[in-house]
C-alpha positions, 0 to 999 in steps of 0.5 A: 500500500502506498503513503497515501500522500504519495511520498516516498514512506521512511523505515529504519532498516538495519541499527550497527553499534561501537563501543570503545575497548576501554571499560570504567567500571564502578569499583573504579569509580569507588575508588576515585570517590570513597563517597560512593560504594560501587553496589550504590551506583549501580542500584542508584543510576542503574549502571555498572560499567561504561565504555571510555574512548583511547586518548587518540580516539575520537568522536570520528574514530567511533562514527567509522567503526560503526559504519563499517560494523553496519556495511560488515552485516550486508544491510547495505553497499557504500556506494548505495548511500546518498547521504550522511547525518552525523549527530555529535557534540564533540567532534574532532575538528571545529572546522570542518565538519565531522561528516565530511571527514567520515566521508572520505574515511568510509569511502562513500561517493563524492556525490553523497552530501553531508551534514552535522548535526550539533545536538545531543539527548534529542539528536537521534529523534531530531536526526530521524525526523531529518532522514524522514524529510530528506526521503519524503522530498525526494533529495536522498532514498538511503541514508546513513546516520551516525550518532556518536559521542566522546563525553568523557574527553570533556570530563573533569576525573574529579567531578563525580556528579558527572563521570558516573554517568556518560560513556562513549559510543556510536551508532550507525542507523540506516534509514531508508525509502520505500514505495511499497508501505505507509511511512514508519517513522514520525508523526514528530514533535519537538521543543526547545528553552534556551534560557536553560543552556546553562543547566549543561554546558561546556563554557569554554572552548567556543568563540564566545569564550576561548580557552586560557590559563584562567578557564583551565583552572580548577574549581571546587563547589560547595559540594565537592565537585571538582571542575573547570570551564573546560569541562563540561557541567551540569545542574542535575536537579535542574534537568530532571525537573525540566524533563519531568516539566517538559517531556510528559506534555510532550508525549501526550502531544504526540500520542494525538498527533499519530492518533495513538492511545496510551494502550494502543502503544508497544514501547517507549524508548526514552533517552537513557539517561540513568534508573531514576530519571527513568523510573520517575519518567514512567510515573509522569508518563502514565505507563507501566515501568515495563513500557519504558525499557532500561538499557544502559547498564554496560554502556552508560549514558551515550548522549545521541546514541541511547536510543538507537543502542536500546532499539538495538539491544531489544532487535538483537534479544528477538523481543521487537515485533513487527508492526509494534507502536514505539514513541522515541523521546529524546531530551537534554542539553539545549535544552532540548526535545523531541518525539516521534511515533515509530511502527517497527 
C-alpha cells in the first residue's frame, strides 16, 4: 500500500553499534570517590560499567567503526548511500565538519552530501525526523546516520556528579525509502528553552569564550565537585525537573498527533539517561515501568546514541515485533526535545 500522500514512506532498516575497548567500571569509580560504594551506583543510576574512548580516539574514530560494523552485516553497499547525518557534540575538528571527514574515511561517493548535526539527548529523534524529510522530498532514498559521542574527553576525573554517568559510543542507523508501505517513522514533535543552556554546558572552548590559563583552572563547589570551564557541567536537579516539566506534555502531544492511545502503544524508548530519571519518567508518563525499557547498564549514558543502542539491544534479544507502536523521546542539553511515533 502506498503513503497515501504519495511520498516516498521512511523505515529504519538495519541499527550497527561501537563501543570503545576501554571499560570504567564502578569499583573504579569507588575508588576515585570513597563517597560512593560501587553496589550504590549501580542500584542508584542503574549502571555498572561504561565504555571510555583511547586518548587518540575520537568522536570520528567511533562514527567509522560503526559504519563499517553496519556495511560488515550486508544491510547495505557504500556506494548505495546518498547521504550522511552525523549527530555529535564533540567532534574532532571545529572546522570542518565531522561528516565530511567520515566521508572520505568510509569511502562513500563524492556525490553523497553531508551534514552535522550539533545536538545531543534529542539528536537521534531530531536526526530521524531529518532522514524522514530528506526521503519524503525526494533529495536522498538511503541514508546513513551516525550518532556518536566522546563525553568523557570533556570530563573533569574529579567531578563525580558527572563521570558516573556518560560513556562513549556510536551508532550507525540506516534509514531508508520505500514505495511499497505507509511511512514508519514520525508523526514528530519537538521543543526547545534556551534560557536553560546553562543547566549543561561546556563554557569554554567556543568563540564566545576561548580557552586560557584562567578557564583551565580548577574549581571546587560547595559540594565537592571538582571542575573547570573546560569541562563540561551540569545542574542535575535542574534537568530532571525540566524533563519531568517538559517531556510528559510532550508525549501526550504526540500520542494525538499519530492518533495513538496510551494502550494502543508497544514501547517507549526514552533517552537513557540513568534508573531514576527513568523510573520517575514512567510515573509522569502514565505507563507501566515495563513500557519504558532500561538499557544502559554496560554502556552508560551515550548522549545521541541511547536510543538507537536500546532499539538495538531489544532487535538483537528477538523481543521487537513487527508492526509494534514505539514513541522515541529524546531530551537534554539545549535544552532540548523531541518525539516521534515509530511502527517497527
Amino acid at each position: 500500500m502506498h503513503d497515501p500522500s504519495g511520498k516516498i514512506a521512511a523505515r529504519i532498516a538495519a541499527i550497527a553499534v561501537h563501543l570503545p575497548e576501554t571499560i570504567l567500571d564502578n569499583e573504579t569509580l569507588s575508588r576515585d570517590f570513597p563517597i560512593w560504594q560501587a553496589d550504590q551506583i549501580e542500584v542508584k543510576l542503574g549502571i555498572r560499567e561504561r565504555r571510555i574512548a583511547g586518548a587518540d580516539e575520537t568522536a570520528g574514530d567511533l562514527a567509522v567503526a560503526a559504519a563499517e560494523k553496519l556495511f560488515a552485516s550486508g544491510a547495505i553497499e557504500r556506494d548505495q548511500i546518498d547521504f550522511l547525518l552525523v549527530c555529535t557534540q564533540t567532534p574532532d575538528h571545529a572546522i570542518p565538519g565531522v561528516a565530511c571527514i567520515v566521508q572520505d574515511r568510509i569511502g562513500l561517493s563524492k556525490r553523497t552530501g553531508a551534514l552535522d548535526v550539533a545536538l545531543g539527548c534529542s539528536g537521534y529523534v531530531y536526526c530521524l525526523s531529518l532522514a524522514a524529510g530528506l526521503i519524503a522530498a525526494g533529495a536522498a532514498r538511503r541514508i546513513l546516520l551516525i550518532t556518536t559521542d566522546t563525553y568523557s574527553k570533556i570530563i573533569h576525573t574529579g567531578d563525580r556528579s558527572v563521570r558516573p554517568l556518560f560513556g562513549d559510543g556510536a551508532t550507525a542507523s540506516l534509514i531508508e525509502g520505500d514505495l511499497e508501505t505507509r511511512s514508519h517513522i514520525g508523526p514528530f514533535v519537538f521543543g526547545t528553552d534556551g534560557s536553560g543552556a546553562r543547566h549543561l554546558i561546556l563554557e569554554a572552548g567556543g568563540t564566545r569564550l576561548p580557552r586560557s590559563e584562567d578557564t583551565a583552572r580548577l574549581r571546587e563547589d560547595a559540594s565537592g565537585v571538582v571542575r573547570s570551564a573546560d569541562t563540561l557541567s551540569m545542574n542535575g536537579p535542574a534537568i530532571l525537573a525540566f524533563t519531568n516539566r517538559e517531556v510528559p506534555s510532550s508525549f501526550d502531544a504526540l500520542l494525538a498527533k499519530a492518533e495513538w492511545s496510551r494502550d494502543g502503544i508497544d514501547r517507549v524508548i526514552a533517552h537513557q539517561a540513568n534508573k531514576f530519571v527513568l523510573d520517575t519518567l514512567a510515573k509522569k508518563l502514565g505507563i507501566p515501568a515495563a513500557l519504558l525499557p532500561h538499557r544502559f547498564a554496560e554502556t552508560g549514558n551515550t548522549v545521541s546514541s541511547t536510543i538507537p543502542i536500546a532499539l538495538a539491544a531489544l532487535h538483537e534479544e528477538g523481543s521487537l515485533k513487527r508492526g509494534e507502536k514505539i514513541v522515541l523521546l529524546g531530551f537534554g542539553v539545549g535544552l532540548s526535545w523531541a518525539g516521534a511515533a515509530l511502527t517497527w
